[in-house]
Phi, psi and omega in degrees: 000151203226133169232123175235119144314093187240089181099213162261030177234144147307127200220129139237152188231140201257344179243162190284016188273211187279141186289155187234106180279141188286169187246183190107200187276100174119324234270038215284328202228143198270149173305144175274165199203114179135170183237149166213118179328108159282323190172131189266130177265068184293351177289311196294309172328317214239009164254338198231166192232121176260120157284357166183187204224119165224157193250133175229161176280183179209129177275148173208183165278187188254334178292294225289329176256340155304315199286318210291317179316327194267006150100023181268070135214169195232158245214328192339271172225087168259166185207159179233130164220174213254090187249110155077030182122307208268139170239123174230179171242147170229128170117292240300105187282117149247140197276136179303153170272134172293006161249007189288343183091222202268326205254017155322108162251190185284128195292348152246056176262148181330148168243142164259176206242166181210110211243107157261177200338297222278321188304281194321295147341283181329282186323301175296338170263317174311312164304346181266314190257336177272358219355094176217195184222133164291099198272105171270159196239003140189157175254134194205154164292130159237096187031064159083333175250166169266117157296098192243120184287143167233150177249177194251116176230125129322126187275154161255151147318171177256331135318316164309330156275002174262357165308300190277006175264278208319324149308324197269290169333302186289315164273011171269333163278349179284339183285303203282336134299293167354300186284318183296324179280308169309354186288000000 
């Protein structure tokens, strides 16, 4: 595999010829490849215990992926439900793009999430019958498209968090001996 750099973009290639841009409509500059991080829900960490993990795409608008690109959104407090089939997140801010204009939408408005059929059930019953909640827990680039991790989440007690700051603690003080001692 061959990667040549142009610019800030990346092009790999699997054979050692030439490189080659696809042909057709727009498509003038080869996908970027690989995943990168936007953005994280750390309050869902430390509010919910995730029982399991799932990735789903997102529809958006073309501002709505400028801003997210320039890292303008926040993750706090969304939650995801199950309307007419359709999974969508709610809460979720992207901030307008400053150069968009006209073509600007509102910055929480429903997103729908993109699933398929049968996962999106699974997903409506459990929450339904377990009572827990679909929580997304980050947003990331996955080869040029945007992604959203979702978690199966359980809420916690409020001992259960003073469980885990203490667990944290403690193992942030042992790392902090550790280090001292190896010096």
């Amino acid at each position: 595999m061959i990667t040549i750099a142009v610019g800030n973009l990346i092009c790999r290639t699997e054979s050692a010829g030439p490189l080659r841009y696809p042909e057709g409509r727009g498509e003038s500059v080869p996908k970027q490849l690989g995943i990168k991080k936007i953005a994280d829900n750390r309050k869902a960490f430390h509010e919910y215990f995730v029982l399991e993990r799932f990735e789903a795409g997102i529809e958006l608008a073309g501002t709505e992926v400028k801003s997210i690109r320039a890292g303008q959104v926040n993750l706090k407090d969304c939650f995801c439900t199950v309307k007419d089939g359709e999974l969508f997140v709610r809460g979720m801010h992207i901030s307008p793009y400053e150069h968009g204009n006209i073509f600007n939408r509102d910055p929480v408005r429903p997103r729908r999430l993109l699933m398929h059929k049968r996962e999106i059930f699974k997903l409506q019953a459990r929450v339904q019958q377990d009572g827990v909640a679909l929580i997304p827990l980050s947003l990331y680039f996955k080869d040029s498209r945007v992604k959203v991790e979702l978690g199966l989440c359980k809420g916690k007690k409020l001992h259960d968090k003073r469980e885990a700051t203490a667990e944290r603690d403690t193992r942030r003080e042992m790392d902090r001996v550790m280090k001292e001692r190896n010096r």
